[in-house]
N, C-alpha and C positions, 0 to 999 in steps of 0.2 A: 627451506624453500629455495630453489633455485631461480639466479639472474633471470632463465626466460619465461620462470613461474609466474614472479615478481612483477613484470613487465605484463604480461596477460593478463594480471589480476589489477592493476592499474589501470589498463585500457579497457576490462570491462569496466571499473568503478568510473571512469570518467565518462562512458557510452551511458551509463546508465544514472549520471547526475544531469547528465545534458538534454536526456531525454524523459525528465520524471517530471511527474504535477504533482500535485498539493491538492487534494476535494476537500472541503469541508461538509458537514451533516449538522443539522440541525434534526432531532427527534417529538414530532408530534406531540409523543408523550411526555408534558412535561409534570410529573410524578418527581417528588423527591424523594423516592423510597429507598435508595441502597442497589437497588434492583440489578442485576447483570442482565444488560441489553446485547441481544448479535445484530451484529452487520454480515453483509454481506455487500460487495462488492461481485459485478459482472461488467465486463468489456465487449466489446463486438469488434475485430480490427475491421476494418476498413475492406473491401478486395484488393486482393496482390500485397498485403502484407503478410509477413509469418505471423504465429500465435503470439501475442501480449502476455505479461506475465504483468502481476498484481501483487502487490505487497500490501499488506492490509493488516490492521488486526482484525478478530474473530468479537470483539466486543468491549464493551464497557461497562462497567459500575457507575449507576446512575449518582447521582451529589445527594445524600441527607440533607435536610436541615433540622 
């Protein structure tokens, strides 16, 4: 990777720790069955900003007991 790679890959990682949230979910279902749940995640930017990008996972494994 190159010096001016390096540095571009820095200044996106810091655009994008400055500018990130934390959601938390709590699921209705509260089942302890194993069960793989999907999320989904949607955004709506604001007008006059560019598209949002979302990192997310696709789901989870609900807790046994």
């Amino acid at each position: 990777m190159s010096g001016r790679s390096r540095a571009d890959a820095g200044a996106a990682a810091g655009i994008a720790t400055r500018n990130g949230y934390v959601l938390t979910y709590r699921s209705k279902n509260t089942a302890h069955d194993g069960a793989y749940r999907t999320l989904r995640v949607e955004i709506v930017p604001p007008v006059g900003l560019p598209p949002l990008t979302v990192r997310s996972r696709t789901g989870y494994y609900a807790p046994r007991q």
